[in-house]
C-alpha positions, -999 to 999 in steps of 0.1 A, spaced: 122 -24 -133 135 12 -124 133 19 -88 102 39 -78 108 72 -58 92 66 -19 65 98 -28 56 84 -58 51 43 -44 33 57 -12 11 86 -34 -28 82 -19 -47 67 -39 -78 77 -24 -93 103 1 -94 82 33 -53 82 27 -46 118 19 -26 137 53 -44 167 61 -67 189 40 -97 177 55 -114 204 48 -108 199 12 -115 162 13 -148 163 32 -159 190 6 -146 169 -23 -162 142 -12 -199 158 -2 -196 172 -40 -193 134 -52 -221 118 -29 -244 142 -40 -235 144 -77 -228 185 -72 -192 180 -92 -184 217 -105 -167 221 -139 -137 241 -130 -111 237 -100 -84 256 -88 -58 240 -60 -37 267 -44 -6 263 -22 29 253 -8 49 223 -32 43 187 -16 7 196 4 -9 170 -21 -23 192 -46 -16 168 -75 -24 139 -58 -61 152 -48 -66 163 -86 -59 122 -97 -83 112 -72 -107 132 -77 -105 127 -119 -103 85 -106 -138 93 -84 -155 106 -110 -151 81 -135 -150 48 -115 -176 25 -121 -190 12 -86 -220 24 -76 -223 40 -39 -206 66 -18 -171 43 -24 -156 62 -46 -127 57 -61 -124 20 -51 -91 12 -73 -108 -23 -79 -129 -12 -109 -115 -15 -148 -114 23 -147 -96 26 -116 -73 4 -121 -65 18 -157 -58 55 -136 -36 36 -116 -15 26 -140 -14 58 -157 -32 37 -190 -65 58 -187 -72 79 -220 -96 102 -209 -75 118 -182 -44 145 -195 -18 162 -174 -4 190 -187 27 207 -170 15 245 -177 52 260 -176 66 241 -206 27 240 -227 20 278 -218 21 299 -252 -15 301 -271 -7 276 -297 -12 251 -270 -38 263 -251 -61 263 -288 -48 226 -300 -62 215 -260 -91 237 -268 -98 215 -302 -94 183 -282 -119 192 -250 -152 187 -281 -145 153 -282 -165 127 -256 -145 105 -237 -133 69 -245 -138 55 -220 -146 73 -185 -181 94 -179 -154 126 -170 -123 139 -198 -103 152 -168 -78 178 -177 -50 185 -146 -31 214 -156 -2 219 -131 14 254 -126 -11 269 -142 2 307 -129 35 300 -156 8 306 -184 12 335 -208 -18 364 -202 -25 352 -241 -26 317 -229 -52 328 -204 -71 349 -223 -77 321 -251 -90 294 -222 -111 317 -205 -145 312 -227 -136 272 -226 -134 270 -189 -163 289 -181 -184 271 -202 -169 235 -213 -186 208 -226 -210 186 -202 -182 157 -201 -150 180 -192 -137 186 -155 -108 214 -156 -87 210 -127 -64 241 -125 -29 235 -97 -6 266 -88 23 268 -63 16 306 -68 -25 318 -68 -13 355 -71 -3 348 -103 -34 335 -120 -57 359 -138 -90 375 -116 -107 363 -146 -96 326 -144 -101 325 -102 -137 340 -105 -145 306 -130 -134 280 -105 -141 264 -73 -111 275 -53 -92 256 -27 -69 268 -7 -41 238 3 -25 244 41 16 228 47 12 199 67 11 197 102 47 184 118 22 150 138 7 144 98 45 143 84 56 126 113 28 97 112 30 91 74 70 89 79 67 63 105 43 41 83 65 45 58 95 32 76 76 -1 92 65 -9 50 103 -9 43 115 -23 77 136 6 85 148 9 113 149 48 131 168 61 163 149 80 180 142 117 165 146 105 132 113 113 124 108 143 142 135 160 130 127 146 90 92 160 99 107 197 112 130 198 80 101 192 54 84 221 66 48 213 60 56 194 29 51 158 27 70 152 -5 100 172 6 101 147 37 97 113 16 123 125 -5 145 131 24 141 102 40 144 84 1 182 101 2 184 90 43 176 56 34 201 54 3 228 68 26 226 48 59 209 15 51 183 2 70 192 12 101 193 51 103 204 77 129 205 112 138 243 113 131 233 104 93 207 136 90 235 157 108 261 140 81 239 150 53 222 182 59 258 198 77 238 201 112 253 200 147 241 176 171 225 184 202 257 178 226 278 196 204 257 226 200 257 224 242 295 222 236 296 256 223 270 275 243 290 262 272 323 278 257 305 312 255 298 312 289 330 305 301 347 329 276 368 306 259 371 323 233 405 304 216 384 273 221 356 285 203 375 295 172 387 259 172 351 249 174 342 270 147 372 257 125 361 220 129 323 233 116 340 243 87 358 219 80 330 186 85 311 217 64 279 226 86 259 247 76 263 277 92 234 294 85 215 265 102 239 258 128 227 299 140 190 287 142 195 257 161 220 273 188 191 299 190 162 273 198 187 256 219 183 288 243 149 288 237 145 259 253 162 264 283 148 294 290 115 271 288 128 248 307 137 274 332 102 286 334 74 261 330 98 228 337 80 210 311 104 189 289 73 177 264 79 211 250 115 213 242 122 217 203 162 207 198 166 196 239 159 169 259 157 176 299 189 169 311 208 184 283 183 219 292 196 210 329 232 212 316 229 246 296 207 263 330 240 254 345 260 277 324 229 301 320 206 325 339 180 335 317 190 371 312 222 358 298 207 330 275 189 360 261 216 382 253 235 357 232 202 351 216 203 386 206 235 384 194 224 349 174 196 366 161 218 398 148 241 371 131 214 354 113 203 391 100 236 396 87 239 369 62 217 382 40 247 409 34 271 385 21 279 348 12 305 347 40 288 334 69 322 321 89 330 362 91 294 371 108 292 341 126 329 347 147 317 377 147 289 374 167 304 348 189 327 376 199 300 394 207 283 367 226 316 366 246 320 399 254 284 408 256 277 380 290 309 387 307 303 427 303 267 420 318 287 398 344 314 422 352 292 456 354 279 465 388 240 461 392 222 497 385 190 498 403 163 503 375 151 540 376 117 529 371 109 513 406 78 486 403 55 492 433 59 462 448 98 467 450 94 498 473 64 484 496 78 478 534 91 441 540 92 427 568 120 401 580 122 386 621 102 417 627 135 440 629 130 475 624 163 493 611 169 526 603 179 538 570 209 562 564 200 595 548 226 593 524 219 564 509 189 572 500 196 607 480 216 586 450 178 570 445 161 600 445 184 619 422 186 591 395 146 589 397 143 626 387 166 624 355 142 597 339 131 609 306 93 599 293 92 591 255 70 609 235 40 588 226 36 584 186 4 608 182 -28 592 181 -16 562 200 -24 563 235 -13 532 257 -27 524 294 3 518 310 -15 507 346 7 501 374 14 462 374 -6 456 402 -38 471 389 -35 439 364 -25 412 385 -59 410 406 -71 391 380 -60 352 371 -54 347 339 -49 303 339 -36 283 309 -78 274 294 -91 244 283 -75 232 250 -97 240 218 -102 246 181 -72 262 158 -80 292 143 -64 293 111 -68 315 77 -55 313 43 -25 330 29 -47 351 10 -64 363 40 -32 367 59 -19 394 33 -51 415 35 -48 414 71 -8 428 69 -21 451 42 -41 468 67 -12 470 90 -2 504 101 38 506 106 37 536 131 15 519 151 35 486 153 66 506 162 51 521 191 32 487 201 72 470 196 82 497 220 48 491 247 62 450 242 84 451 267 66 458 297 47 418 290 79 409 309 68 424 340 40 397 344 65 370 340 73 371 374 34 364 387 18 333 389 -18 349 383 0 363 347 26 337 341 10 316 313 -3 346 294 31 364 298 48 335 287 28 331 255 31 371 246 67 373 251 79 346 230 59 364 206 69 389 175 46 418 165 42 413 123 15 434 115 -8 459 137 -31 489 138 -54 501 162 -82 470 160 -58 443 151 -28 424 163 -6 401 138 16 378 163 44 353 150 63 326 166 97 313 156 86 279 162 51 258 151 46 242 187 40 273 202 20 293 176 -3 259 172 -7 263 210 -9 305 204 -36 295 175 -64 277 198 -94 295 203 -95 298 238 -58 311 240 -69 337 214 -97 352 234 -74 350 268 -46 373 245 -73 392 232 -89 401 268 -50 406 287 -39 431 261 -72 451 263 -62 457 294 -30 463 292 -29 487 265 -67 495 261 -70 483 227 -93 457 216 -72 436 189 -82 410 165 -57 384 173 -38 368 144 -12 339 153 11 327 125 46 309 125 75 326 112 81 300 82 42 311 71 52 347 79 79 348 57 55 334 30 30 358 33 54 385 34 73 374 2 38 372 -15 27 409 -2 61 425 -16 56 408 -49 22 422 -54 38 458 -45 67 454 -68 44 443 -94 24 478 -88 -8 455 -84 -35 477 -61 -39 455 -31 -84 455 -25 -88 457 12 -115 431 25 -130 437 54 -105 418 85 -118 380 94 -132 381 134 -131 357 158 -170 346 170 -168 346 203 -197 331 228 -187 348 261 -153 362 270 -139 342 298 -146 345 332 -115 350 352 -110 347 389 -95 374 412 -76 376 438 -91 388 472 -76 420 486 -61 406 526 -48 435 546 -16 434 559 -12 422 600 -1 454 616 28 452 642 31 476 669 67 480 668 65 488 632 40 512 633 57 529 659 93 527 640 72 541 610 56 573 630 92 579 644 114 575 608 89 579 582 99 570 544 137 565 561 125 531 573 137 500 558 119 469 570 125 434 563 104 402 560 108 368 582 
């Protein structure tokens, strides 16, 4: 017998198996128990989120023969027939080699006839968008009004595609990419059926690569398996997919630092040659960083992506924060630059060049007190209560340097608050009690970015940095840290688009709680009440590339109204009680005597 692929043997076979989409399956399900099955379905969304697979077992539900809510049961004559692909009155048909009119009219002829066998004549017609507008046109009348005995069930990778007139006829369901603990799970299952044996990260890093699709992991781990045995390790993903290990990645960061810069051509040679992926190899140095500058911060190793603690110990070694995020800069230019040309070794020496001499300029330069002084920087400190008098000349250069800052013109219309930090940070804004995602369709995300207005977002980019200024407070040190990991997609004056680089943190960004704590900082902090949108940058990029499509194609976008977040009650945050500073004699004297000449510093 031919070997059977690992996504087809391990395909569900009936709801209570399916990974994810429960949504869809409770409704699915609801529609069965209480005999409310529509005539028309449409499943929309990314390849391997089980799109097919939900069409089969819904067709196998209908037409299984045991009575009660256990549907399908894959012990019945029908079910079993399904199963083995034997059952006459259920057709596939692949829509992008059967989409010119001639075919739709023969399927047309063929829907009249009753079923042989089943109760349901089940037709699954899979990437239904590669249909001809003729091919449309000629199934409209049939699908809105089909015979009593005929289920259409209508699949696209691509809903933008398919005719208003065909989505208005259907129940619509939109399918989600899998969660990174779903992919993970079913991987492990699969594993123990085959006794496999996995190092450790085998499956995480199967799960990151499939990128919310659960057939593009079982086929990966289908080629892992055929490549290392039964006994698989990290090396063999690295080996196949041209990645860099974690230590070797640390290899080169530490390189940069030290300015080694013969030694990291030779690096760069041996990628080459073992032929990494370059490309990739960027994106991981960059979430390397990311996690030390994490680690740096919170000191919570659960939520390191490419790091474990000790190596994120070895890079802080090598790394102040500052400097992690320059070469992250520098990364992240890199990355932009491939899409200008094929050679990636150019751009990528390139920019390790500029990593080089970027942290050693940074290192080398003499430090420039900032000509925006925060208030707490100039308030009087005190230190073994010695009062010392200032020097009046080295006080002018200060002075001078304050009066040559220029103020940027606001964008008109856009008016930010731009309150003095302190003003803020009476308030504590705590990490809230974990809660519901708040998710939306793709559908919904590009009316939100259609809405977006790119003047606005410019200016909001610009207001951005000043989040960094709350890093540094433990009141405003969660919320910070969650805004400034962030990317501004979309925005205009009621609504706020933010995207993450990596799905740990925008899942965490998603919850509703965290929503409504964003939602309340930044209203006051720039005095606009957004509607907060999280989405991941892989998502992004989809709903993007789905937006420019339906401008290219001159299609008018209709602008819905923007989905809004129900909240109860905002929440309640503490403040900080206002003390009053001990008063010292001596100083108060020093002070009457010297005035704003008196430097005074703290115990």
């Amino acid at each position: 017998m031919a070997y059977k692929a690992l996504y087809r043997t391990y395909r569900p076979m009936d709801f209570e198996s399916m990974s994810g989409q429960k949504h869809i399956i409770t409704t699915l399900k609801n529609a069965i128990k209480t005999n409310k099955i529509a005539h028309a379905y449409i499943f929309s969304g990314p390849r391997g989120t089980g799109k097919t697979s939900t069409a089969k077992i819904l067709a196998k539900a209908v037409n299984c023969l045991t009575e009660g809510e256990n549907k399908p049961c894959n012990e019945c004559e029908n079910c079993k027939a399904i199963n083995d692909n034997t059952f006459p009155d259920i057709v596939e048909i692949d829509a992008a080699s059967n989409n010119g009119v001639d075919e739709v009219r023969e399927l047309i002829e063929k829907v009249k006839y009753a079923p042989i066998k089943g109760k349901y004549k089940v037709y699954i017609i899979d990437e239904v968008h590669m249909m001809t507008p003729g091919a449309f046109n000629a199934l409209l009348k049939t699908l809105e009004e089909p015979p009593a005995h005929v289920i259409f069930i209508l699949a696209t990778t691509d809903i933008h595609r398919v005719l208003p007139t065909i989505l208005s006829r259907c129940q619509r369901f939109d399918f989600n990419k899998l969660s990174y603990d779903d992919i993970k799970e079913k991987v492990e299952y699969i594993l123990k059926q085959e006794n496999v044996i996995a190092e450790d990260g085998v499956t995480s890093l199967i799960a990151e690569l499939a990128d919310g699709g659960m057939r593009d992991a079982l086929s990966e781990l289908d080629q892992l398996i055929s490549y290392a045995g039964n006994e698989i390790k990290l090396q063999h993903i690295y080996d196949m997919y041209g990645m860099m290990s974690a230590a070797d990645m640390i290899q080169y960061l530490i390189l940069i630092s030290l300015a080694k810069t013969s030694e990291v051509f030779e690096l760069i040679e041996q990628y080459i040659e073992k032929g990494i992926d370059v490309r990739r190899l960027t994106y991981d140095l960059m979430v390397c960083l990311k996690d030390a500058i994490i680690y740096s911060s919170t000191s919570d190793a659960s939520i390191l992506e490419k790091l474990n603690e000790e190596q994120a110990k070895e890079v802080l070694k090598y790394y102040s924060k500052e400097k992690a995020i320059a070469v992250v800069d520098c990364l992240n230019e890199t990355l932009t630059n491939y899409r200008q040309s094929s050679n990636y070794r150019l751009f990528f020496e390139i920019g390790s060049l500029k990593a080089i001499e970027k942290i050693n300029a940074n290192a080398k330069a003499p430090k420039v007190q900032e000509t925006v002084v925060k208030q707490e920087e100039v308030k009087p400190k005190v230190e073994e209560k010695v009062v010392e008098q200032v020097k009046q000349e080295e006080v002018k250069p200060q002075v001078a340097k304050q009066e040559t800052v220029e103020q940027k013109p606001a964008t008109n219309n856009v008016v930010f608050n731009n309150l003095p930090v302190n003003s803020i940070i009476k308030k504590v804004y705590l990490k809230p009690e974990s809660s519901e995602r708040i998710e939306y369709s793709i559908d919904d995300y590009v009316n939100i970015v259609a809405h977006g207005d790119k003047r606005f977002k410019l200016e909001l980019i610009d207001q951005w940095k000043q989040i960094n200024e709350y890093l540094n407070y433990d009141q405003t040190k969660y919320i910070a840290q969650l805004l400034a990991e962030a990317k501004i997609g979309a925005a205009n004056k009621d609504f706020c688009v933010l995207v993450y680089d990596h799905r740990i943190v925008s899942s965490r960004a998603q919850e509703k709680n965290n929503l409504i704590l964003i939602r309340q900082f930044l209203k006051e902090l720039f005095n606009y009440d957004f509607e907060i949108y999280v989405l991941d940058h892989s998502l992004f990029v989809d709903v993007t590339h789905t937006y420019m499509q339906l401008i290219q194609a001159h299609k008018q976008i209709e602008l819905r109204d923007l989905p809004k977040l129900e909240v109860d009650k905002p929440i309640e945050l503490p403040t900080i009680e206002e003390t009053k500073p001990e008063t010292n004699e001596t100083i108060e004297i020093g002070k009457s005597v010297f005035g704003d000449l008196l430097k005074i510093k703290e115990k």
